[in-house]
N, C-alpha and C positions, 0 to 999 in steps of 0.2 A: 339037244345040247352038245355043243362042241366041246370035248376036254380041254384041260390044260397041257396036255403033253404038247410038246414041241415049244412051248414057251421059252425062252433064255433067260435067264438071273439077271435080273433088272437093276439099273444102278440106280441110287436115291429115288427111289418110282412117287410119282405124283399122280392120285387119278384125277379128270379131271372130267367133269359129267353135265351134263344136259339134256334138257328133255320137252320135244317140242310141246304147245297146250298152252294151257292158263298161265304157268309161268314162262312166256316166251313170247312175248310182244314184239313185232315186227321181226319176228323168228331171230333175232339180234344172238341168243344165246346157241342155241342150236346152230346156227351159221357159225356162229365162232369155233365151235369143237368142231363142225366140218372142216372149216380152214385148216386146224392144226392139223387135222386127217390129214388129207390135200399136201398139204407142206411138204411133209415129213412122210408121205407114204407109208400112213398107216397100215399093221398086218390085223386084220380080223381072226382072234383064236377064240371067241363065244359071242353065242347068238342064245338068251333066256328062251322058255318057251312061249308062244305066242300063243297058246291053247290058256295058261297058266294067268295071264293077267290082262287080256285085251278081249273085249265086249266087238265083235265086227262087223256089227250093226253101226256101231260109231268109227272106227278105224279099219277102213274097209280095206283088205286085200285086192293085188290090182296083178292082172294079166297081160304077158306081155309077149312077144316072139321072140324065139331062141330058135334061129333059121323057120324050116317050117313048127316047130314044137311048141306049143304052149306051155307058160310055164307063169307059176305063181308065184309072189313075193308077198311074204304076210307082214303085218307090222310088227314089228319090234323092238326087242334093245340090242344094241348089240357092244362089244369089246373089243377095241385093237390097242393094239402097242406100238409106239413110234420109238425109235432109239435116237436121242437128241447127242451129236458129238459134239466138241469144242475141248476149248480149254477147262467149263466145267460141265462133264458130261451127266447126262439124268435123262431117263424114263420116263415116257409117259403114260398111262394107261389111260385111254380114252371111251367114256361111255356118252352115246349116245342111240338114242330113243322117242318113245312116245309116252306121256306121262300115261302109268297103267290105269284099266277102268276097273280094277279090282284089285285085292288081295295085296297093297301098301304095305304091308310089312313084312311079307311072307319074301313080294318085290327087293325091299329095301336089305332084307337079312341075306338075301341070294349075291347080290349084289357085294356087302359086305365079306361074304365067304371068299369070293375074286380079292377082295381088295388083301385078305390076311394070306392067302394062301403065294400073293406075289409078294407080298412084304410091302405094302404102300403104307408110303408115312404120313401123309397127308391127303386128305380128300377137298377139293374144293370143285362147290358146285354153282356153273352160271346160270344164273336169271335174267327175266326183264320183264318190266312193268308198265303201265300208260302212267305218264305225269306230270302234273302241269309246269313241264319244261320247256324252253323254247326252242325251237330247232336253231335259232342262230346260233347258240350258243354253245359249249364244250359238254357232253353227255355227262350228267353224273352217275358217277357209280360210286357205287357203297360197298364195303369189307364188312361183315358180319360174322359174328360168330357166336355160340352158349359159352364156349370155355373163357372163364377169366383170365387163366394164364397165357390162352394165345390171342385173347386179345389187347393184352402189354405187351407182349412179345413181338407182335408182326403189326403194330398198330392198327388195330380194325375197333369194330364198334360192336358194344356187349350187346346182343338184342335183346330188349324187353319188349318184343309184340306180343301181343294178344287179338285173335281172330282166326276168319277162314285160311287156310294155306292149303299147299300144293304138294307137289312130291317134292319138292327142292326143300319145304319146312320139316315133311317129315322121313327123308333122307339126312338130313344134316343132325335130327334129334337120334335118329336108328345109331349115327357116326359117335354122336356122344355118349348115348348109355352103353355103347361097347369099345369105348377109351380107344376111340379110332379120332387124332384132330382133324376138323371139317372146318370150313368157310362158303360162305357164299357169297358171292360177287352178285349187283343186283344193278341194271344201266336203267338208267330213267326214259323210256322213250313218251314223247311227244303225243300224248291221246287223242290232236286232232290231225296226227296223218300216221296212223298207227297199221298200216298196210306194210306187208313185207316186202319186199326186202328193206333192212336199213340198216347198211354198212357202216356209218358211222358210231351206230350204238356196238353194232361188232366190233368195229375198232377197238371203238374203248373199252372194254373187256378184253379186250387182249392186253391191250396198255395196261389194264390193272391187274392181269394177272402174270404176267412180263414182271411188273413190280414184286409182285407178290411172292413167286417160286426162284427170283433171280435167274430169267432165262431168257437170252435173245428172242424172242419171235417174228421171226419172218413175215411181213403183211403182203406183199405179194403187190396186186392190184387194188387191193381196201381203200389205200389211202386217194384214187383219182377216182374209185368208185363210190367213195361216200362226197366227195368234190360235187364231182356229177348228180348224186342223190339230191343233195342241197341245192342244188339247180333246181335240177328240176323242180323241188317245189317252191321255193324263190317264182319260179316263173309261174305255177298255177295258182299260185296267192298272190300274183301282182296282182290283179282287178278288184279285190275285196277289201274295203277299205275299212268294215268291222273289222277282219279279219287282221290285218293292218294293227290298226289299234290296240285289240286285245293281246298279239305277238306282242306289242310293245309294253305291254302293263307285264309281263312273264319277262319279260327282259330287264326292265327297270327294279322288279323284285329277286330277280336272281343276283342281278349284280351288287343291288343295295346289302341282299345275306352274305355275300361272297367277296365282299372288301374287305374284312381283317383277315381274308386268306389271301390275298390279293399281293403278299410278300414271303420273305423267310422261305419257311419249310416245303409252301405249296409249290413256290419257282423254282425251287432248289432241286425237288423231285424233278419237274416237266423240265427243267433243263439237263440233268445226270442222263434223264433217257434221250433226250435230243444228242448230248456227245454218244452216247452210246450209240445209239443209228448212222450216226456221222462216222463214225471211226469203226462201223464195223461192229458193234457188241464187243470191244476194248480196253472201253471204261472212260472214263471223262479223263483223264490226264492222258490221251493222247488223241484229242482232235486240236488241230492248232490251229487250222483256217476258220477266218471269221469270229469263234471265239464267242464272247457273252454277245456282244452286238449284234452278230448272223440270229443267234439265236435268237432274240428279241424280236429282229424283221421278220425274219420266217414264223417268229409264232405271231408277230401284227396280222402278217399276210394270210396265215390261216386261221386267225380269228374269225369269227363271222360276222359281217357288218350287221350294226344294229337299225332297228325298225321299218328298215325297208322293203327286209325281207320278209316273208310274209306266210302263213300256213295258205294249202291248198284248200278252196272251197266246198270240200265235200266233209261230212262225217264220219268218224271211224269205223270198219265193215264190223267190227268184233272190239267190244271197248275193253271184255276182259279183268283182271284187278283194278279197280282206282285207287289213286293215289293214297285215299284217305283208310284203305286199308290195310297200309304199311308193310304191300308182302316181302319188302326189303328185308326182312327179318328169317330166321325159322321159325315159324309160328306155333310152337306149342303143339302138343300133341295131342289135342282131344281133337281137332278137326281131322287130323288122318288118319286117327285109330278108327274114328266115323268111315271115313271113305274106305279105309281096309278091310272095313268087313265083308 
């Protein structure tokens, strides 16, 4: 275990955590807190122990050269800190990991002890799920949360799941019964090309948590590499004419749920971040070029054309959560007191 010493006084700190596994479909989630890594040139100040909650029978340690030296890297979780400047500066604490094959609470409460001893004020943790969404289309993602007041406050959705869940269910429950506020971001990936990487479902989990904490995020390459995602499978579902089809019945149903959000509040949002990227993370009253109408074309042009595009013809290697088990949620906590023991 690496101490806390050498840590700095963190401003408004936000942890914000991931964990590859069941909850982490097309690794969408875990890619995401890499980026922020990446970005921001995360510091690594703790590494949990990997004796303590990983089975390495299933997450196997892997060998590697250090000149002539061999040397081991076990699986883990680990903690870094980025220091975010600007006009409004904030913290971030970043964990990321492998969902544990033991001891879920023991996990979640260590975890916790980081978050109170930096003074984090908010916990939010990314997921992703297989679901019958259609690649052409804008990834959704869901705000979730147990607390009733933050979910008036930060507009998210109270969850009432009930079912199997993950560490992301029983992390976010550990956050409430110790009056730590948590959310969970949760991006719908697509069940019939649910192969990693898929940059676009990272995207969007950035965009919602961008939203979320009010903080610029840098995307870097994301956005020509989820372009290019979409290619390519555009191109390996061109020949499958089921395939075809059923994309379109998933396209027809998303957009028939998704026309009384189709104005107002939902445009309102996707256009404030569009000035915001335009101008720099500025604010919307100050991008003057182009204006509501750039933004309109720019969002035609990156819409995704409908039913031609098409999923790839193979089946997903790892189907993971389905849809119909709503891990969008924190799921209650009898499923990971089970897995904690």
């Amino acid at each position: 275990m690496i101490e806390l010493e050498g840590v700095p006084e963190l401003v408004d700190p936000v942890m914000v955590a991931a964990f590859e596994g069941w909850n982490d479909a097309g690794d969408a989630a875990s890619t995401a807190v890499a980026h922020l890594d990446k970005e921001w040139k995360g510091e690594v100040f703790a590494a949990l122990d990997a004796e303590d909650y990983y089975d390495f029978q299933v997450n196997r340690p892997t060998v590697w050269l250090d000149g002539g030296t061999r040397k081991i890297t076990w699986p883990t979780t680990r903690l870094s800190v980025v220091r975010v400047g600007g006009a409004k500066p904030r913290d971030l604490v970043l964990v990321r990991g492998i969902e544990p094959s033991m001891r879920w609470r023991s996990f979640c409460n260590e975890l916790l002890g980081f978050a109170h001893e930096l003074g984090v004020e908010l916990v939010v943790i990314l997921g992703a799920l297989l679901g019958d969404t259609p690649h052409t289309r804008p990834v959704p993602v869901s705000g979730v949360t147990s607390d009733p007041d933050l979910a008036r406050s930060m507009n998210l959705e109270e969850t009432r799941y009930e079912g199997p869940t993950g560490i992301v269910g029983v992390l976010q429950e550990a956050c409430t019964h110790a009056g730590v506020p948590a959310v969970s971001l949760w991006a719908a990936v697509p069940h019939y090309v649910s192969q990693p990487p898929n940059p676009k479902a990272t995207m969007a989990l950035l965009n919602r948590l961008e939203d979320l904490i009010d903080l610029r995020i840098p995307l870097g390459e994301l956005p020509e590499d989820a372009r290019a995602w979409q290619l390519g499978v555009d191109q390996l579902a061109a020949e499958d004419s089921e395939v075809a089809e059923y994309v379109q019945t998933l396209e027809e149903a998303r957009d028939t749920a998704e026309l009384p959000e189709a104005s107002g509040e939902a445009i309102a949002r996707e256009f404030e971040r569009y000035l915001r990227r335009r101008d720099g993370g500025s604010g919307p009253g100050h991008a003057t070029e182009g204006g509501e109408g750039q933004f309109l074309r720019d969002r035609d042009r990156d819409r995704d054309t409908p039913h031609d595009r098409t999923k790839p013809p193979y089946p997903p290697a790892d189907p993971g959560p389905r849809p119909e088990e709503k891990a969008e949620g924190d799921e209650g906590e009898a499923a990971g007191e089970d897995a904690s023991d």
